[in-house]
C-alpha positions as CSV (number, residue, x, y, z in Angstrom):
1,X,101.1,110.2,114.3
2,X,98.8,110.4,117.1
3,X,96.6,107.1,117.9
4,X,93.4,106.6,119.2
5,X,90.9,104.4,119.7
6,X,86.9,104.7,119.7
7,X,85.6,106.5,122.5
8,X,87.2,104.3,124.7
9,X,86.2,100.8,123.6
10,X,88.8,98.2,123.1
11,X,86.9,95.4,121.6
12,X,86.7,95.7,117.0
13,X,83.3,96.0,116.0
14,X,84.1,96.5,112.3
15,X,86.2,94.6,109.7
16,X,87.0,94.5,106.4
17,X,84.7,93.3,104.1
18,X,85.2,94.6,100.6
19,X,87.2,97.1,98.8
20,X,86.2,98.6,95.3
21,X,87.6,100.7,92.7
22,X,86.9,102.4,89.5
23,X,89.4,101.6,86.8
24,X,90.8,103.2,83.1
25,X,88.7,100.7,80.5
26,X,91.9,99.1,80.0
27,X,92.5,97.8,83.2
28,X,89.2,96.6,84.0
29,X,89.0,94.9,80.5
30,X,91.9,93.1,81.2
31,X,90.8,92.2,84.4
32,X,87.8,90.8,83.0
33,X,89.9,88.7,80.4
34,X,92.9,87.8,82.6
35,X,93.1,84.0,82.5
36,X,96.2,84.2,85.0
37,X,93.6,85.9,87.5
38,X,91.2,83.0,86.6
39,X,93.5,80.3,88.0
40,X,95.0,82.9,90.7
41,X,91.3,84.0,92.4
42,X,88.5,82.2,90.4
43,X,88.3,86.2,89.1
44,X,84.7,86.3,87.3
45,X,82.4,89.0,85.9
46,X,78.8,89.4,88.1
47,X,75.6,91.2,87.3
48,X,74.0,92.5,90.9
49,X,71.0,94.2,90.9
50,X,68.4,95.8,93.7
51,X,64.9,97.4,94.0
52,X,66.5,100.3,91.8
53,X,69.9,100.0,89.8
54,X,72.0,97.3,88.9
55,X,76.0,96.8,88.4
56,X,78.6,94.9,87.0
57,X,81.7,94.3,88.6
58,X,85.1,91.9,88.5
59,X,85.8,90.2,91.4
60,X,88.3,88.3,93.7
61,X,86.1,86.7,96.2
62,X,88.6,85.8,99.4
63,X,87.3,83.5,102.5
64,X,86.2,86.2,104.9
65,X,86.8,89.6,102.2
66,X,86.8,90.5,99.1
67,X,87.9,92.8,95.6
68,X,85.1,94.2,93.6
69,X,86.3,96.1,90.3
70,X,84.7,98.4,87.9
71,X,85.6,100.0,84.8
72,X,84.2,103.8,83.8
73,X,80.2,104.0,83.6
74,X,80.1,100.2,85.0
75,X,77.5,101.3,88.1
76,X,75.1,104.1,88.0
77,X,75.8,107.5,89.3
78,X,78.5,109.3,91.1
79,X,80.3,105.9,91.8
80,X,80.8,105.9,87.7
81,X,83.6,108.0,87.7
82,X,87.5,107.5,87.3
83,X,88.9,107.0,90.5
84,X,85.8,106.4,92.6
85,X,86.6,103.8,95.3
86,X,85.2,102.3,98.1
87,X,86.0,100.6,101.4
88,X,82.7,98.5,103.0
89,X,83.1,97.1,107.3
90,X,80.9,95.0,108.5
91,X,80.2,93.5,111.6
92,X,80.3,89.3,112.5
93,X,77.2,89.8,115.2
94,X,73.8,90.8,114.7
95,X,73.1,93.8,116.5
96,X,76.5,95.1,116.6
97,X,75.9,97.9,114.0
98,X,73.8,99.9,116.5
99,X,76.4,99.8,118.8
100,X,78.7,102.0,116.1
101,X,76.1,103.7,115.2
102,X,75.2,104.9,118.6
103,X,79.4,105.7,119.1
104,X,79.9,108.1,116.0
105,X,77.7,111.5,117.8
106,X,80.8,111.5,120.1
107,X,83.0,111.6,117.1
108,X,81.2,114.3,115.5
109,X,78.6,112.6,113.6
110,X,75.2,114.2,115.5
111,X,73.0,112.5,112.6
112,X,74.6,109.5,111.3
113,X,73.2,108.3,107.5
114,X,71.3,104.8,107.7
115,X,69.8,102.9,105.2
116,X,68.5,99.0,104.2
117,X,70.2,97.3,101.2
118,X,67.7,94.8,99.3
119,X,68.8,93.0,96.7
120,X,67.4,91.1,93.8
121,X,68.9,87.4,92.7
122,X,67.0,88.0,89.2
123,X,63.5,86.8,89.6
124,X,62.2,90.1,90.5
125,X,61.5,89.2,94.5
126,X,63.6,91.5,96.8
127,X,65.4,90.2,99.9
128,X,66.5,92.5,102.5
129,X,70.3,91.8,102.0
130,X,72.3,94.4,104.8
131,X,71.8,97.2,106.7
132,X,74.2,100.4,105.9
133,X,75.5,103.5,108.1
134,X,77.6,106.7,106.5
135,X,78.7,109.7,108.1
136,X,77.2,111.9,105.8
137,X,75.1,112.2,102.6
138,X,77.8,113.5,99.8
139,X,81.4,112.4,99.0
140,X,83.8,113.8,96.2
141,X,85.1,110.3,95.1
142,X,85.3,108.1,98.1
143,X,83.1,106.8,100.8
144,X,83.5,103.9,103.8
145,X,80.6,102.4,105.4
146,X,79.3,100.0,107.8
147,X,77.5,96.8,107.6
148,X,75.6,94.5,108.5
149,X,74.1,91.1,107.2
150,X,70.5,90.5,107.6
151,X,69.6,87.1,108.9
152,X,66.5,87.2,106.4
153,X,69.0,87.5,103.5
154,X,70.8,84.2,105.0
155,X,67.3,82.5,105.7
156,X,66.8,82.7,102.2
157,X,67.9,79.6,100.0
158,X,68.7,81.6,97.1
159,X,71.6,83.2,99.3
160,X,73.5,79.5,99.1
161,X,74.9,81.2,102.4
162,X,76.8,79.1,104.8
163,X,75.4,77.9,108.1
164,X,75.3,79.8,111.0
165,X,78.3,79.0,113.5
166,X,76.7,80.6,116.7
167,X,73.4,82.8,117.4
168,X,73.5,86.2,115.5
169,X,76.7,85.2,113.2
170,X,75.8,87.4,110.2
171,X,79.5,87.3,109.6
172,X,82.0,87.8,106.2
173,X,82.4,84.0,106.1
174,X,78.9,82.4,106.6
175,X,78.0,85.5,103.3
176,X,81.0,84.3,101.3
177,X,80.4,80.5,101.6
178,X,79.1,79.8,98.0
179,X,82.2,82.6,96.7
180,X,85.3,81.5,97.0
181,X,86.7,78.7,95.8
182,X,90.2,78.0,97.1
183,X,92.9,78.9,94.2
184,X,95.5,80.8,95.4
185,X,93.9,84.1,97.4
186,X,92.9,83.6,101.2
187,X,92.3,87.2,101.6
188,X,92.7,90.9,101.5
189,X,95.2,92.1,104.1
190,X,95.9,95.7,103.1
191,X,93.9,98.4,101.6
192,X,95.7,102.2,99.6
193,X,93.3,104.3,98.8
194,X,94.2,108.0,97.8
195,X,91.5,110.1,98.8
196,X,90.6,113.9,98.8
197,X,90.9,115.6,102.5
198,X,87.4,115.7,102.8
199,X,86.6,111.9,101.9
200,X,89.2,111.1,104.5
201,X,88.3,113.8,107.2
202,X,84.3,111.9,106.8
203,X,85.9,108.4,106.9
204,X,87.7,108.7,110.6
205,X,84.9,108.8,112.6
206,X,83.2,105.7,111.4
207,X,87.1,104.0,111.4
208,X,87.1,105.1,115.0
209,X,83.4,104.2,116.0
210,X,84.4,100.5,114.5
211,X,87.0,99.9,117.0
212,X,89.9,100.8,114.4
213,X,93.6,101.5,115.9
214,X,93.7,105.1,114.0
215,X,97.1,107.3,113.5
216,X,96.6,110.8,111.5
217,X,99.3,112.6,110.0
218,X,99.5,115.2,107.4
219,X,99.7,113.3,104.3
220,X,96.8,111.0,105.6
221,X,95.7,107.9,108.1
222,X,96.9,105.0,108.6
223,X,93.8,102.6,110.3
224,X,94.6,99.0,111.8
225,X,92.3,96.6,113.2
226,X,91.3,92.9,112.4
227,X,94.4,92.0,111.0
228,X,94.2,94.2,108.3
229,X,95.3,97.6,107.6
230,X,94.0,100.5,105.5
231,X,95.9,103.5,104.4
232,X,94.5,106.7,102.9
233,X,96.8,109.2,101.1
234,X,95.0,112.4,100.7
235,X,95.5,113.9,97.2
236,X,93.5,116.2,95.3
237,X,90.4,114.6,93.4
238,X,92.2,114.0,90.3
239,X,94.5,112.0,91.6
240,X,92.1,109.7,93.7
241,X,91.4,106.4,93.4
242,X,92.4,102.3,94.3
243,X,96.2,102.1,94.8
244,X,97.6,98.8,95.9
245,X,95.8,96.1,97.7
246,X,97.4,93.3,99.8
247,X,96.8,89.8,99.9
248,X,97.6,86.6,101.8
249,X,97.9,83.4,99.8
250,X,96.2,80.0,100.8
251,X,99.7,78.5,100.5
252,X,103.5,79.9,99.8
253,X,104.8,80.4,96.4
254,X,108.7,79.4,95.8
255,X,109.0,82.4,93.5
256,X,107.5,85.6,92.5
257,X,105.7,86.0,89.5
258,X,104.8,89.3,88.3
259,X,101.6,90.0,86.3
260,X,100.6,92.6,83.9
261,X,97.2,93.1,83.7
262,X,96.0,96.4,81.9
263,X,98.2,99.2,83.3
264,X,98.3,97.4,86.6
265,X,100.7,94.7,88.0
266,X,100.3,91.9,90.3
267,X,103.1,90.6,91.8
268,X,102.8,87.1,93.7
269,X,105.2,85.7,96.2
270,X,107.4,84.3,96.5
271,X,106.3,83.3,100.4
272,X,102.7,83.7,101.1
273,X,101.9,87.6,99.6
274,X,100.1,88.9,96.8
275,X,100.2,93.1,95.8
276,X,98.3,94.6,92.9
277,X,98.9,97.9,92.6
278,X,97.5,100.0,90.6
279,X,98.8,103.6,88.8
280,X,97.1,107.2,89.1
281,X,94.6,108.0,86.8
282,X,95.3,108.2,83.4
């Protein structure tokens, strides 16, 4: 597989900052009623909302990234189907998102897609919580995009945002402060996604414009950067959708232990690893 980085720049802009996925009812209920994923990730429930829709996912909140779950018809729209999955990046700086933004024309993105993210904490006053780029405007059943942190949305006390460890850190950590509360997950390390050709031909550029080491081959792309690495199979759109995720523990185990949950599995150690993976669509 051929490798390349983004027009020339060595440094990482991008990282990993969340993963989701839209499971069979079964999974997703189970994930909701899993005490073992209670005492492994402090996995909860949570009701978001913004100026316009509002979602409920399950979720495994990490120190720097994190898992966000759905089942069928949990968030409005498109993103409501079987198999729908999503990988956000973000950057740690503020300021940085221009600079991929301004990368992806060489990389065949004349027009990239920007928007601003508000969200709403339940009394009905909007802060502006991130800014968002995309390569384009439509997606079969998977999309990536970048990020980045407003300081306004950290300014604000309802946040319950860490503090700021240097000028401009609008980074995964400072937003995850109040989230995680160390079990057993430290954080995601691997992402599978299995993708239609067309997802996966709009996800390289931005990949590439976010300082990601990228190899293509014919049965998809394999994208390393930050410590983490994301693979996308390509498949046709029935077969899309979350795969496996990786994850590094706060601490070793002494032996595996292997967790069903819905029609998925979870296997944990033994060492210092975690893999969920999770089957093709039902």
């Amino acid at each position: 597989m051929p490798e390349s980085r983004a027009a020339g720049e060595a440094r990482q802009l991008l990282q990993l900052n969340h993963c989701y996925g839209v499971l069979d009812a079964v999974t997703a209920d189970a994930v909701a009623t899993s005490e073992y994923l209670r005492t492994f990730a402090g996995c909860h429930p949570r009701t978001t909302a913004d100026d316009s829709r509002t979602w409920t996912g399950r979720y495994l909140m990490g120190r720097a990234t994190y898992l966000e779950l759905f089942k069928v018809g949990d968030v409005p729209g498109q993103e409501a189907a079987l198999g729908s999955a999503g990988v956000g990046l973000s950057v740690e700086r503020s300021g940085e998102l221009r600079t991929v933004v301004d990368r992806l024309p060489a990389l065949g993105v004349p027009t990239p897609v920007e928007r601003r993210q508000t969200r709403d904490f339940g009394d009905g006053v909007l802060v502006p919580w991130f800014r968002a780029v995309y390569t384009g405007q439509t997606y079969d059943a998977f999309r990536a995009w970048g990020m980045e942190y407003e300081q306004s949305y950290f300014a604000d006390p309802r946040s319950k945002s860490g503090p700021a460890a240097h000028p401009g850190d609008v980074s995964r950590a400072r937003y995850l402060e109040d989230y995680h509360h160390p079990r057993h997950l430290r954080d995601l390390t691997a992402v599978t996604v299995a993708v239609t050709a067309n997802d996966l031909a709009d996800s390289v550029p931005l990949l590439r414009a976010g300082g990601y080491a990228v190899r293509e081959g014919p049965g998809g792309v394999v994208a390393t950067g930050d410590g983490t690495v994301l693979r996308f199979d390509a498949v046709p759109r029935a077969a899309a959708g979350l795969r496996r995720v990786d994850m590094a523990l706060l601490a070793p185990m002494p032996r595996a232990h292997r967790e069903k949950i819905g029609n998925s599995t979870l296997t944990v150690g033994p060492g210092p690893r975690a893999v969920w993976t999770f089957p093709p669509n039902a």
